[in-house]
C-alpha positions as CSV (number, residue, x, y, z in Angstrom):
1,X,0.0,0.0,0.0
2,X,0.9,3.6,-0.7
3,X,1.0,6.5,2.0
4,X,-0.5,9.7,0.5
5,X,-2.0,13.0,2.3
6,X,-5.6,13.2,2.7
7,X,-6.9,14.2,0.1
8,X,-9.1,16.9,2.3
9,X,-6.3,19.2,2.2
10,X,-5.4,21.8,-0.1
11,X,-4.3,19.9,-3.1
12,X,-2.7,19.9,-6.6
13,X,0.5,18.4,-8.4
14,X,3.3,18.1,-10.8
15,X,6.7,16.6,-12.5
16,X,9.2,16.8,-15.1
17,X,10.3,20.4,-15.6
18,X,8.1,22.2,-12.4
19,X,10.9,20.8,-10.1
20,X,13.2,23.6,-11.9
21,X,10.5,26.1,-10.3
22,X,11.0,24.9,-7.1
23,X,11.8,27.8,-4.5
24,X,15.4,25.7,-3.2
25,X,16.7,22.6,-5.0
26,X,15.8,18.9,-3.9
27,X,18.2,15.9,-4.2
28,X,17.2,13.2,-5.6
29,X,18.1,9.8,-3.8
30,X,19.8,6.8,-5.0
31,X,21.0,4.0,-2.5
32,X,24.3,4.0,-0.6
33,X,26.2,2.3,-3.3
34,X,29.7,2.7,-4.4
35,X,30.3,2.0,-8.1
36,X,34.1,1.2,-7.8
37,X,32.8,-1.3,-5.0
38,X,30.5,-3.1,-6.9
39,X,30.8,-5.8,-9.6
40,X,28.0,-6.1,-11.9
41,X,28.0,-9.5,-13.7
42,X,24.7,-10.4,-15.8
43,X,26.6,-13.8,-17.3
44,X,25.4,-15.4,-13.6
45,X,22.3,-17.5,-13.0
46,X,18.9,-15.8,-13.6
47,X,18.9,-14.8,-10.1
48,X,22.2,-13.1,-10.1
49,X,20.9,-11.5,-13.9
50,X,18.1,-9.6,-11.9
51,X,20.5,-9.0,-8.5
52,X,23.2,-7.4,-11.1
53,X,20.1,-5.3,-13.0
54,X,19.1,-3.8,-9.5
55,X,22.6,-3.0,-8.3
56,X,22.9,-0.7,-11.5
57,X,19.4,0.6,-10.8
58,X,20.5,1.3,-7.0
59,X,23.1,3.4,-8.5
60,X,20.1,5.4,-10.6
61,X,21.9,3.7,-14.1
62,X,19.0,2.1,-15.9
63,X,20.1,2.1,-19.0
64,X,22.3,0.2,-18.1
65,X,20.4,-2.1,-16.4
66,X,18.6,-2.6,-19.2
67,X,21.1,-3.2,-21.7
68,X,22.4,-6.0,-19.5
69,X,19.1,-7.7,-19.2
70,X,18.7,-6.9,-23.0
71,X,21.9,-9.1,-23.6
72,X,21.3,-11.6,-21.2
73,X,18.2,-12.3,-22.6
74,X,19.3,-12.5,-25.8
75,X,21.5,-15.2,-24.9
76,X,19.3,-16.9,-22.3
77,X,15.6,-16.3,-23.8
78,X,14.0,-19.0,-22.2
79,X,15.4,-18.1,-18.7
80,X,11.8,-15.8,-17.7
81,X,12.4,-14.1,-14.7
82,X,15.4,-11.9,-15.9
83,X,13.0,-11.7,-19.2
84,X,10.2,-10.7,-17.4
85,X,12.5,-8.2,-15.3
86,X,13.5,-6.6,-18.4
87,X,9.8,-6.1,-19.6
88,X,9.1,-4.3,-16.2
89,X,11.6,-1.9,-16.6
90,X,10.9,-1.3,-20.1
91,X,6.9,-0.9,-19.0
92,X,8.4,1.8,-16.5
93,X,10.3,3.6,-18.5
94,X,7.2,3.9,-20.9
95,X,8.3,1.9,-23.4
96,X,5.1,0.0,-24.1
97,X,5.5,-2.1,-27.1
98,X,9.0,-3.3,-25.8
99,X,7.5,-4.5,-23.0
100,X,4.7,-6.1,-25.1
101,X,7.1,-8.1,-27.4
102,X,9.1,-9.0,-24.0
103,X,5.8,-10.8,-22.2
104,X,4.6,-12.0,-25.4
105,X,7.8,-13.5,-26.5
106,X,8.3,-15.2,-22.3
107,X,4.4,-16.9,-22.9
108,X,5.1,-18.5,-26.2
109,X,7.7,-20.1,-23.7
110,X,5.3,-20.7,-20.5
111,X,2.0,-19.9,-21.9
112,X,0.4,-21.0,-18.3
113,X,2.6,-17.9,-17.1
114,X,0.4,-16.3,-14.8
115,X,2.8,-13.6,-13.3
116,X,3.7,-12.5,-17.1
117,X,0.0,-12.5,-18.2
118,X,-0.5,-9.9,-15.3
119,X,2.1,-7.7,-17.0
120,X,0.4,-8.2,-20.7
121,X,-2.4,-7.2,-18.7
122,X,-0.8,-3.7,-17.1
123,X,0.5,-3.0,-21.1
124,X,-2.6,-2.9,-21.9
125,X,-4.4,-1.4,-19.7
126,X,-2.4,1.7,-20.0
127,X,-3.0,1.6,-23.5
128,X,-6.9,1.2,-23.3
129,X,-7.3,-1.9,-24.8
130,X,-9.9,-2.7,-22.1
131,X,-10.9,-6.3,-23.9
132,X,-7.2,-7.5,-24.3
133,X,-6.0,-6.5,-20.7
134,X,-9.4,-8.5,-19.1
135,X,-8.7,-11.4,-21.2
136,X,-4.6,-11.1,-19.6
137,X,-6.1,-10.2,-15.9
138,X,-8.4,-12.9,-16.2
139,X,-5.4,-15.7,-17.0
140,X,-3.1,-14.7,-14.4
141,X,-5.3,-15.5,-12.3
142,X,-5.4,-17.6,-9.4
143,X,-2.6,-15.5,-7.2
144,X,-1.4,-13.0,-8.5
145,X,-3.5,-10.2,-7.6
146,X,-5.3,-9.2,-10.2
147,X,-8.3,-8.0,-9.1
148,X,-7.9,-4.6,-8.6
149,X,-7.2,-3.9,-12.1
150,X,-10.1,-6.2,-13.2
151,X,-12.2,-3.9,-10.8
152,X,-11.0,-1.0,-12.5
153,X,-11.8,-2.3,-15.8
154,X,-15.0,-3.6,-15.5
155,X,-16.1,-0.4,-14.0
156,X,-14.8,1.9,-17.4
157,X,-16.4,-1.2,-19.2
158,X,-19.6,-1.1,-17.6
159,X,-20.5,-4.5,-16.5
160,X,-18.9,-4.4,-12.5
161,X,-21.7,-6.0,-10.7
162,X,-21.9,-9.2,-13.6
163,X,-18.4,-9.7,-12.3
164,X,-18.6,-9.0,-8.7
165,X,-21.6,-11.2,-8.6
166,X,-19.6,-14.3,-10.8
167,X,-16.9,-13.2,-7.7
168,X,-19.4,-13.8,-4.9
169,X,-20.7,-16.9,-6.7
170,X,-17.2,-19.0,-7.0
171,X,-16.3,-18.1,-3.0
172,X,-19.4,-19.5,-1.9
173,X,-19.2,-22.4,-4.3
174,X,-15.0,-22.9,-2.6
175,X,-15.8,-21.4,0.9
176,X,-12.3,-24.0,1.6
177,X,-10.2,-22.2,-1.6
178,X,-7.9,-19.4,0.0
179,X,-7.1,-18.1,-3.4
180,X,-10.9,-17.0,-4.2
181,X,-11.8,-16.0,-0.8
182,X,-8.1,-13.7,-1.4
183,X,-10.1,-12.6,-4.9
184,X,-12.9,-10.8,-3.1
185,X,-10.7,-9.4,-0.7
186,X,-9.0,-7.3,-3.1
187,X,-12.3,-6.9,-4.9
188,X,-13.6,-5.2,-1.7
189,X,-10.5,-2.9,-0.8
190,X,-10.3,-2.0,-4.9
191,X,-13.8,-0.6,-4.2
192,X,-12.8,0.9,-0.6
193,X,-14.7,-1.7,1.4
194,X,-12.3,-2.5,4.1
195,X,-14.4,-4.2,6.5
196,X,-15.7,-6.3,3.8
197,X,-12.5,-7.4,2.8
198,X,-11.0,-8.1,6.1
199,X,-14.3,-10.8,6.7
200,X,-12.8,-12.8,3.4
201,X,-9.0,-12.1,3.9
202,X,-10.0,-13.8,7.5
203,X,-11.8,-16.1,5.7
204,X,-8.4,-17.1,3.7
205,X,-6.4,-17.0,6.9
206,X,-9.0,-19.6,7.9
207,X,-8.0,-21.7,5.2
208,X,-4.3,-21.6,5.5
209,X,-2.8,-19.5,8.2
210,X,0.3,-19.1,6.6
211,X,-1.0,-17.3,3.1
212,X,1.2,-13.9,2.4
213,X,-1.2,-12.4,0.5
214,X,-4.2,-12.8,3.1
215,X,-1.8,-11.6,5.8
216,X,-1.0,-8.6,3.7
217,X,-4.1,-8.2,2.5
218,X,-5.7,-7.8,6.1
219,X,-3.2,-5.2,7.0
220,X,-4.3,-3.3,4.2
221,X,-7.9,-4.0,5.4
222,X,-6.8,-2.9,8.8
223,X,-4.9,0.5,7.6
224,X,-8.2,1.1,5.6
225,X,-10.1,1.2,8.8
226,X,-7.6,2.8,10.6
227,X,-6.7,0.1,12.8
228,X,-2.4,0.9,12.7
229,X,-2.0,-1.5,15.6
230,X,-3.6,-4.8,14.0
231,X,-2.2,-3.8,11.1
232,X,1.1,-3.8,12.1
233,X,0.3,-7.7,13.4
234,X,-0.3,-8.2,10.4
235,X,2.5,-7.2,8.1
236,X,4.8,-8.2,10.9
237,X,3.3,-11.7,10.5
238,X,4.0,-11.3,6.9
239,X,7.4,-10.6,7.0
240,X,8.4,-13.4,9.6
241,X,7.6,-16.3,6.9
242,X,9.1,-13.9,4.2
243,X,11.5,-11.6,4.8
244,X,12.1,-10.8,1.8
245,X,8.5,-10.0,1.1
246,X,8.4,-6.8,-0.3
247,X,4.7,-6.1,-0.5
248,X,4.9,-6.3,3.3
249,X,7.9,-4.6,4.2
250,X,6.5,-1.2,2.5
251,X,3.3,-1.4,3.7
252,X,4.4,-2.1,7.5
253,X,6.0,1.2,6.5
254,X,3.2,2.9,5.3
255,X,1.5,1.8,8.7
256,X,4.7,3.0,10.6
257,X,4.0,6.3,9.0
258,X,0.5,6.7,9.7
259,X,1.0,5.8,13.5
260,X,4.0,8.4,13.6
261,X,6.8,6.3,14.0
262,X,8.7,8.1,11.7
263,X,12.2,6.7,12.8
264,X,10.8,3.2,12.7
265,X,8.8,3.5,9.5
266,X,12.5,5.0,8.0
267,X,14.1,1.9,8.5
268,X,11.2,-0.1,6.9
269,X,11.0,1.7,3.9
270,X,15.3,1.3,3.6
271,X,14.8,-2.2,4.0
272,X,12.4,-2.2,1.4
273,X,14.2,0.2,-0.9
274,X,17.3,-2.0,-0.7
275,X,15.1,-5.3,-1.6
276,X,14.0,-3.7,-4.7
277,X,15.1,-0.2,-6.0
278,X,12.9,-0.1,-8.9
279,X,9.9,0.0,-7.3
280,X,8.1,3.3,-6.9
281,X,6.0,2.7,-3.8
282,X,8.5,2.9,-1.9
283,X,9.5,6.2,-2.8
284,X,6.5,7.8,-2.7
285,X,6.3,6.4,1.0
286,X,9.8,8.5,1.7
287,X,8.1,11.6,0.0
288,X,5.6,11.3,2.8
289,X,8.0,10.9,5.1
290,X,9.8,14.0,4.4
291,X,6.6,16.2,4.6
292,X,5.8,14.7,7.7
293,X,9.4,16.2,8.9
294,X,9.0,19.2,7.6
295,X,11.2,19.2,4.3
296,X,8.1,19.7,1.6
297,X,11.1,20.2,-1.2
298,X,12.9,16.6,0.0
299,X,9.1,15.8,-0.6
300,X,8.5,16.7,-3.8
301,X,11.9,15.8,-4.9
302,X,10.6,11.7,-4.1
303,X,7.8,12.1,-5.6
304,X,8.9,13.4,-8.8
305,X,11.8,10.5,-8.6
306,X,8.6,7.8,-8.3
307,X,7.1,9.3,-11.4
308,X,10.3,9.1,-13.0
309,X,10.6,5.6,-12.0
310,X,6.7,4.5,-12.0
311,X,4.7,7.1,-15.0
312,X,1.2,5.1,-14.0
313,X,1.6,5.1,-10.4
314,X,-1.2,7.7,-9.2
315,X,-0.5,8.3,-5.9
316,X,2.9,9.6,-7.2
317,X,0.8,12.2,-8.7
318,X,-1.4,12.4,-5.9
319,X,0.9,13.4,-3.1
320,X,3.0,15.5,-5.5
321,X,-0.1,17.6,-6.2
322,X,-1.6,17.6,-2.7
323,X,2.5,19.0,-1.5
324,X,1.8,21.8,-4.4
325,X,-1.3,23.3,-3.2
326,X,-0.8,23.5,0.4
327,X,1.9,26.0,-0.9
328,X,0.0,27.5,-3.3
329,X,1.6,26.6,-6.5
330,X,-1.8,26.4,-8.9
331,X,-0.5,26.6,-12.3
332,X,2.0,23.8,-11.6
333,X,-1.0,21.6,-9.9
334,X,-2.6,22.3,-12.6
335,X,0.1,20.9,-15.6
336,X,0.9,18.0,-13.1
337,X,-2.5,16.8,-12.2
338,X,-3.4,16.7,-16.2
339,X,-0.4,14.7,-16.9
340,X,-1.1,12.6,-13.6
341,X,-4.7,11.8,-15.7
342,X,-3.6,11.8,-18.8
343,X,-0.5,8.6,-17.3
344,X,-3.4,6.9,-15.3
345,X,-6.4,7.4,-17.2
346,X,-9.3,8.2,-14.4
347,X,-9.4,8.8,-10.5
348,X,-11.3,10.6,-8.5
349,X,-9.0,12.1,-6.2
350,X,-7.2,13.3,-9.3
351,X,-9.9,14.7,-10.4
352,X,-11.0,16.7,-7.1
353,X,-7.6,17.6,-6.8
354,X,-7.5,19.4,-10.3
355,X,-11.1,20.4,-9.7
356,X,-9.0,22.4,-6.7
357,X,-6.5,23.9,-8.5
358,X,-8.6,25.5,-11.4
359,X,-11.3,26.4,-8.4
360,X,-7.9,28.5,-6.8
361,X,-7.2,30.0,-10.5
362,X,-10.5,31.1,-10.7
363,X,-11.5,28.7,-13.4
364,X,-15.1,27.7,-12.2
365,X,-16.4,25.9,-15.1
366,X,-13.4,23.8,-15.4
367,X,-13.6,23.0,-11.7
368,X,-17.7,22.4,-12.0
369,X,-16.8,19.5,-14.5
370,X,-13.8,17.7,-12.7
371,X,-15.9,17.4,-9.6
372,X,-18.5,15.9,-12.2
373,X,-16.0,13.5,-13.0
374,X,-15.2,12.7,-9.2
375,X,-18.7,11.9,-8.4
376,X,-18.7,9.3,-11.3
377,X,-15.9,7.2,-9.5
378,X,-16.0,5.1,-5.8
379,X,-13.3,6.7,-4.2
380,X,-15.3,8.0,-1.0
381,X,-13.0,10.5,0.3
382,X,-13.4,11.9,-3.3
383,X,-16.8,11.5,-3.4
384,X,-17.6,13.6,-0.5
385,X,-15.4,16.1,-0.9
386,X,-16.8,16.4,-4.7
387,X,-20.2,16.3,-3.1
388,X,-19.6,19.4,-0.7
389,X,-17.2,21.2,-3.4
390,X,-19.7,21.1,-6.2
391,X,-22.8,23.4,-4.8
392,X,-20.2,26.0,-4.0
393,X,-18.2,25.7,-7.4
394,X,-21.9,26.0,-9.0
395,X,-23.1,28.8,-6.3
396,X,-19.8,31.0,-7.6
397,X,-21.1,30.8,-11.6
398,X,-24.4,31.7,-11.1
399,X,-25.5,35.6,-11.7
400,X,-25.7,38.0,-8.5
401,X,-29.2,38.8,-7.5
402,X,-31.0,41.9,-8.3
């Protein structure tokens, strides 16, 4: 799970050339690497391919990175992991149809590839083929998460209550099948029902005590009811059968964070930073933790670095925009929060936060229709502040009295 603000304060957002306008300059972070210490050699196992790819990322050299996954894989095709590595990054860095040859190329290998069909799935997504990244979502699973992007899918497609209904069906038809009963967990936190989720992540924990995802996912349920404590359980749980669990590590930090053990969530997120450096979470997570200590440009400097590392992670855009209007930066909000959409395709706190900005810049009608757009979507927080921001947007248009 990510941190971000709430979304009830002042709010907008941006990247790419607004951290030039920044009032004092914000470093960027890599790891605490050493170049001339480290050996990078992809001609290892497929394993030691993806360790070597990361120590080049840690060092913020990923073109690099990729080129030695690019030759490695040209010499070991078959060898998916590495492969499917490679494909990430080129995903991250935006290069869609790379990626797309990459996963297509790994299932005409393994074409029972769930993990790679999730991926096929994300490429597509992004590029709104909504039919072709179901049909990929829909083969990757059991476990691997999927849900939440089927969620968001069948709602732009129309038909979410056919699937959350075929959902229901199969986990009362395997009340015994952790997997399924994991399914409409995830459906329930993708459509912020927390309590609802923990019942079938407890459900799965039923099942098999020792399930990562259930554990995790009932620490998400947990944070999404503000319960840091259980939470906490929870991940710590998680973490003890897997400590290299990544998923678990960040969000124990997240909790950390929201129960204001800064120092303790610090050393979380580093842990998790060092597991996997090209994973944007992570860094949005420090971007919090920055504004939480009072350094809003350390702030914004993460969260610009996790759009440079992540472009479709939202919440990137989210905290970045929500740092930029509590100091009243408006046009800046404004050309982030449009390029935050225009990277993620819909949300409703993206929305409210841009209805916001133009609503501080004076442009009403431009604010009336983004919090529109906010009410179409499930996000409650965005929801009710749409709800409450609207009449007053609308009030501000009409024609004084006579």
């Amino acid at each position: 799970m990510l941190r971000y603000s709430s979304i009830i304060a002042c709010a907008a957002l941006i990247l790419g050339s607004a951290v030039a306008a920044l009032p004092a300059r914000a470093q960027l972070t890599t790891l605490d690497v050493n170049p001339d210490s480290v050996r990078v050699d992809f001609s290892n196992d497929p394993a030691g391919a993806i360790h070597a790819a990361r120590q080049l990322i840690a060092q913020g050299k990923m073109a690099a990175a990729i080129d030695g996954l690019e030759a490695y894989c040209n010499s070991h095709p078959g060898n998916i992991a590495p492969c499917r590595f490679l494909g990430d990054l080129y995903f991250r860095e935006g290069r869609l149809k790379s990626a797309e040859l990459t996963y297509l190329a790994l299932l005409r290998y393994n074409s029972a590839d769930r993990i790679t069909h999730n991926r096929l799935g994300s490429v597509y997504a992004v590029e709104g083929r909504v039919d072709d990244a179901i049909a990929q979502f829909d083969a990757a699973l059991p476990g691997t998460e999927s849900v939440g992007d089927l969620v968001t899918l069948h709602e732009r497609k129309g038909d979410f209550a056919t699937f959350q209904a075929q959902l229901l069906q199969e986990s009362r038809t395997y009340p015994g099948d952790p997997g399924i009963q994991n399914e409409v967990g995830e459906l329930y936190l993708a459509i912020h029902q927390p309590y609802a989720a923990s019942v079938y992540y407890r459900r799965a924990l039923d099942a098999n005590a020792k399930d990562l995802t259930a554990l995790n996912g009932l620490g998400l349920a947990d944070m999404g009811m503000h319960d840091y404590v259980d939470a906490k359980t929870q991940f710590d749980a998680c973490i003890r059968r897997d400590h290299a669990a990544y998923a678990c590590i960040d969000d124990l930090g997240a909790a950390l964070l929201e129960a204001k053990q800064y120092d303790q969530a610090q050393a979380m997120l580093d842990r998790a930073r060092n597991l996997e450096p090209e994973r944007a979470e992570t860094y949005v997570n420090f971007g919090y933790l920055a504004d939480a200590r009072g350094d809003w440009h350390r702030a914004v400097a993460y969260y610009v670095q996790a759009i440079s590392i992540d472009p479709y992670l939202r919440e990137s855009y989210i905290d970045l925009g929500l740092a930029y209007e509590q100091h009243q930066l408006y046009p800046l909000a404004e050309a982030a929060l449009l390029k935050g959409l225009a990277a993620v395709v819909d949300d409703g706190r993206l929305h409210v936060l841009l209805g916001n900005a133009y609503s501080a810049l004076g442009e009403k009608d431009k604010a009336i229709a983004q919090y529109r757009l906010a009410l179409a979507g499930t996000d409650p927080d965005a929801l009710r502040i749409a709800r409450n921001a609207l009449p007053h947007a609308l009030a501000s248009t009409m024609p004084p009295r006579r």
